[in-house]
N, C-alpha and C positions, 0 to 999 in steps of 0.2 A: 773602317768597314773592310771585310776580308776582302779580298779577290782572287787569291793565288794561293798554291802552296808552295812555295820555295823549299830548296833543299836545308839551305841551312838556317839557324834559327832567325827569323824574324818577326816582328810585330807585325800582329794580323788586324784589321781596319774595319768599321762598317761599319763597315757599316764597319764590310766592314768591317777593320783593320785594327785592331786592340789584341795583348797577349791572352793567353788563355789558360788552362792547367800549366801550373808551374813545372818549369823541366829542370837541368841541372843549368847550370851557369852555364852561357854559350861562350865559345871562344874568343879571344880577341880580335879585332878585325887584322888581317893579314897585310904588312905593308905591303907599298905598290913596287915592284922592280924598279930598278933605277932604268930614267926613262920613258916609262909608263907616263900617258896623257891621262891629264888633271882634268877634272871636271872644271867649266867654262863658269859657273856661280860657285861661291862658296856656299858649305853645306848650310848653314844657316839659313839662308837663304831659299833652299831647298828644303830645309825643313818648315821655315813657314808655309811656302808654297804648299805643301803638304798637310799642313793641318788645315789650311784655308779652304783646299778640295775637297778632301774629308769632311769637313764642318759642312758646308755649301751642301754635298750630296742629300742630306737631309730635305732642304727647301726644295731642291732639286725634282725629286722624287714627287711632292705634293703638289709642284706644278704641274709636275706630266699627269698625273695622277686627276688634274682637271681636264687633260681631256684627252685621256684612255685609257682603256683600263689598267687595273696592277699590273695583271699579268703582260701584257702588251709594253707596259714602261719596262719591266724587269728584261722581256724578252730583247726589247730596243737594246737596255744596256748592256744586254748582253752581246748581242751582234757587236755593236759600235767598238765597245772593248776588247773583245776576240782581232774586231778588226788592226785595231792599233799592235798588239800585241804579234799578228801576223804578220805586218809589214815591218816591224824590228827584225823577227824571223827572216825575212826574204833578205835584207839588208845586211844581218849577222850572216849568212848562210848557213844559219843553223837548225840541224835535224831535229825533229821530233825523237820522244822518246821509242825505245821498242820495247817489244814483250807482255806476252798478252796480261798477266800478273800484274805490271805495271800500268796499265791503261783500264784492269780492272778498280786498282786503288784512286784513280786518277776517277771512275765515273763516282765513287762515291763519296767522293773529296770534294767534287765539282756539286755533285747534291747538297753536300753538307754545309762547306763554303760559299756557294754561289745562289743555286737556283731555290732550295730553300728561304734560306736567309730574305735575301735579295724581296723575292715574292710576300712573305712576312712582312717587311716594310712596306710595301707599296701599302698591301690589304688595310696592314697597322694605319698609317698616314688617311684614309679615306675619312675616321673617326676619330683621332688623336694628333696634334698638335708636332709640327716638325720639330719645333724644341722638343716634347715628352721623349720621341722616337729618336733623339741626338742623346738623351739623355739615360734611355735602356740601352743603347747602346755598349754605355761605358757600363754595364752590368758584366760584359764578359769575362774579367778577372775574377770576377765574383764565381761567375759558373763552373772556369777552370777549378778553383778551389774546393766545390764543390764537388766535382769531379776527382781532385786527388784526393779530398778524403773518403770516397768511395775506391781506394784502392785502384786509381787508374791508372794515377802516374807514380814515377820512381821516389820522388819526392817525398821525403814524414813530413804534417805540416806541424809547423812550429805554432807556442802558445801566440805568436802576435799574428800569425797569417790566420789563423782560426777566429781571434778578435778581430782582426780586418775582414772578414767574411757576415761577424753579424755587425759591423760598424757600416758596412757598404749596404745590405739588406737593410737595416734602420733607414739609411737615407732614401732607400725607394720608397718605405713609407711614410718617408716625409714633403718626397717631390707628388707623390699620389693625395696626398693631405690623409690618412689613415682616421683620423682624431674627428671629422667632417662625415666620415664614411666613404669615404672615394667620390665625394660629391662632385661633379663636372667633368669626371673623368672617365672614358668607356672601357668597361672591364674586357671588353674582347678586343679595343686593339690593342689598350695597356701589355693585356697578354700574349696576342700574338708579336710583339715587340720585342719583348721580354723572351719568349721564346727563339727569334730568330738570335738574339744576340746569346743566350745558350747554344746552339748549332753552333756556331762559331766557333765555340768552347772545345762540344764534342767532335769538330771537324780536325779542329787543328790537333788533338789529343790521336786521331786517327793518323793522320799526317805524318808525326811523328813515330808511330809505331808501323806503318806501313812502306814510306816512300822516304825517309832519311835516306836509303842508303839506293836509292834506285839509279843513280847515275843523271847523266844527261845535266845541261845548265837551267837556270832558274828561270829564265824568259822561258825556255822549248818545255817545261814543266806545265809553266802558268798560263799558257798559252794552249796548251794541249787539255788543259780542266776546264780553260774558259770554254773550249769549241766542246765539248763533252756538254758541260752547263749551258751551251745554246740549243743542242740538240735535243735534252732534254725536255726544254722550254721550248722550242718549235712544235714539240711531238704533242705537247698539251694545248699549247694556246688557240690552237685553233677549236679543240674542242670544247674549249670553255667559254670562250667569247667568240663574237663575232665579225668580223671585218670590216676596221673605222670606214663610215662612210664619208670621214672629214677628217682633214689633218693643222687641226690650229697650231700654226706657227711657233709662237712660244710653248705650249707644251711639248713640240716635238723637239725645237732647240734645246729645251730644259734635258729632253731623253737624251739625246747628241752630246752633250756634257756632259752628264753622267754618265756615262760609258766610256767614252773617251777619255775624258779628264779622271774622273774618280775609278773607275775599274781599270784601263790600261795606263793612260799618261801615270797616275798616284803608285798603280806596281813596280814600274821603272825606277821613280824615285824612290821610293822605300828600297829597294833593292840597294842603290846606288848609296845610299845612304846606311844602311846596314855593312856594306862591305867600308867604306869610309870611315866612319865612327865608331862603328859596333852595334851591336842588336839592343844594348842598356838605353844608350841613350836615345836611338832609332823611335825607341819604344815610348819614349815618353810624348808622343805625338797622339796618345789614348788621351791624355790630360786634357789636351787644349781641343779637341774634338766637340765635346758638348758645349764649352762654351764658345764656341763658334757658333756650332747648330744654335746655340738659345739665341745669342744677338743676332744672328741673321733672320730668326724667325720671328723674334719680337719688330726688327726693323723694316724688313722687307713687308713681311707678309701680314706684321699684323697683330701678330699672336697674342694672347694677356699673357700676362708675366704675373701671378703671386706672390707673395715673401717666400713661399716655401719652397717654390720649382728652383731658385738659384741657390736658398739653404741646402736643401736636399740633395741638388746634385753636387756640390762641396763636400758634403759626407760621403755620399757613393765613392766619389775621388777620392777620397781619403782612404777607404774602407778598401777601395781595390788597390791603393798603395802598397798597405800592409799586408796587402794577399800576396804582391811581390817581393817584398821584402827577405832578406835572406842572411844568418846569421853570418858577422864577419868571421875569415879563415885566420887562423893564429900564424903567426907570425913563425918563422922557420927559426 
C-alpha cells in the first residue's frame, strides 16, 4: 500500500505499496561509506516485518471500519502517519521541501497516493471482504501496464509484459468467480478497490515525471504529501460525516496501527530497505502482501475462503510478474 513518493525508484505499497507503470531499471543501491552505521536487524528481517504490516493493514482498516466511518479511518491514518513521519523530521533536522512547483506536485501525489486510495479501501472494506481488498491490491502492476501501453511511460511493452497484463486480469476473474456471475461478490466495492489500487498506478506514473528531480530527501518528501493528504482529508470529513459520538477502543487501536505502523513506520523501512538491497528486490514485498491479507482475514476475522480466491490471486501474481519482467541486457 503506497504511502509516499520517494525520490528515487521504489516499490510503492497498499495498499499501498506495490510497483506500478514500468520505468527503466533503477540503479543499484549505492554502498555505504566506510564507517557508515548498519542497520540494528538484518534486512530480511525487515523485509518480513514489512510484508506482515502491509498484509495486516487490510484487516486493519475493516476493523476501524466497524466503528467509524471510511472517511474518519482514512482521516485517523492519516494524522497518525504524518505524525510518525514528522517526529523522524524533528529528530533528522530535516527541512521540508521548497518551491511552490514542488508542493504543487506533492498536493496531487498526496491525492493520488494517499487520500484517494486510502479512502477507496475503507468505502471498498464496508461490502467486500479484507482478503478481496488484499487481493485488488496487487492489481497495480497490472494498471502500471496498462498505463504504459497508453503511451505514458518510456518503456515499449514487451510480448510477455502484454501476456502478463491479460494472465493477471484473467486472475481477477477468477478471484471474482466470473463463471458464477460475480455471485457473492459487491460490484461496487470490488470496484472501488480495484480502482484505488489503479490511483496508485496513475500516482506513481506522476511521481515520476513530476518530482524525480525535485531535490530535498525522501523522509522530508513523504512527509510533506502525507501532511498535504491530511489536509485534504480534514477539509472533507467533517463535511461528510458527522462527529463519533463514541470511540470503541479496538477500532481506534486498529486506526493507530494503521497509520503508524502501515503509512509511517512501513515508509521508513521500505526506504531503508530500498537503499540496502535495491528497489528489485525491495519490491518483491507486492508478492507476499495478498497472501498475508488472505490468511489474516480468513483467520482473524473470519472471512470464507473459495477454491478460487487463493487460485485467483496466484494468477494475478503471476500476471503482474510478467508485467515486470524485463528483457535480459547482452552481455558486453
Amino acid at each position: 500500500m503506497s504511502a509516499a513518493a520517494p525520490l528515487r525508484p521504489a516499490p510503492s505499497a497498499g495498499t499501498p505499496p506495490v510497483p506500478s507503470a514500468p520505468a527503466a531499471r533503477p540503479p543499484s543501491p549505492v554502498p555505504s561509506p566506510p564507517g557508515a552505521r548498519r542497520p540494528v536487524l538484518d534486512w530480511r528481517i525487515r523485509f518480513a516485518v514489512l510484508c506482515l504490516i502491509w498484509g495486516f493493514s487490510f484487516l486493519l482498516i475493516k476493523v476501524g471500519t466497524h466503528g467509524y466511518a471510511p472517511l474518519q479511518v482514512t482521516l485517523g491514518r492519516m494524522v497518525f502517519g504524518t505524525a510518525v513521519l514528522g517526529a523522524v523530521l524533528l529528530v533528522r533536522r530535516e527541512r521540508l521541501p521548497k518551491g511552490v512547483r514542488t508542493w504543487g506536485h506533492l498536493t496531487v501525489a498526496a491525492f493520488l497516493l494517499n487520500a484517494l486510495p486510502f479512502t477507496l479501501f475503507a468505502y471498498a472494506e464496508l461490502t467486500i471482504s479484507s482478503t478481496l481488498a488484499g487481493i485488488c491490491n496487487a492489481t497495480t502492476p497490472l494498471w502500471g501496464m496498462v498505463l504504459s501501453l497508453a503511451a505514458l511511460s518510456d518503456d515499449r511493452p514487451t510480448r510477455r509484459r502484454v501476456a502478463g497484463l491479460g494472465v493477471g486480469f484473467a486472475g481477477v476473474l477468477v478471484v471474482l468467480g466470473a463463471w458464477e456471475g460475480f455471485s457473492g461478490q459487491d460490484p461496487a466495492g470490488t470496484a472501488m478497490a480495484l480502482v484505488a489500487s489503479a490511483s496508485y498506478a496513475v500516482g506513481w506514473v506522476y511521481v515520476r515525471r513530476t518530482l524525480s528531480g525535485a531535490g530535498g530527501s525522501n523522509v522530508a518528501m513523504a512527509g510533506s504529501q502525507l501532511l498535504l493528504g491530511t489536509a485534504q482529508l480534514a477539509l472533507v470529513t467533517p463535511l461528510v460525516t458527522s462527529f463519533p459520538s463514541s470511540f470503541p477502543v479496538v477500532p481506534l487501536l486498529a486506526v493507530v496501527a494503521l497509520g503508524a505502523l502501515g503509512t509511517g513506520v512501513a515508509f521508513l523501512i521500505q526506504y531503508g530497505l530500498v537503499a540496502e538491497v535495491g528497489p528489485t528486490t525491495a519490491t518483491l514485498v507486492t508478492y507476499f502482501i495478498p497472501v498475508i491479507a488472505t490468511a489474516a482475514g480468513v483467520v482473524l476475522l473470519g472471512e470464507h475462503l473459495n477454491w478460487n480466491t487463493p487460485v485467483g490471486a496466484l494468477i494475478v501474481l503471476a500476471g503482474a510478474a510478467l508485467t515486470q519482467s524485463r528483457p535480459r541486457r547482452p552481455r558486453p
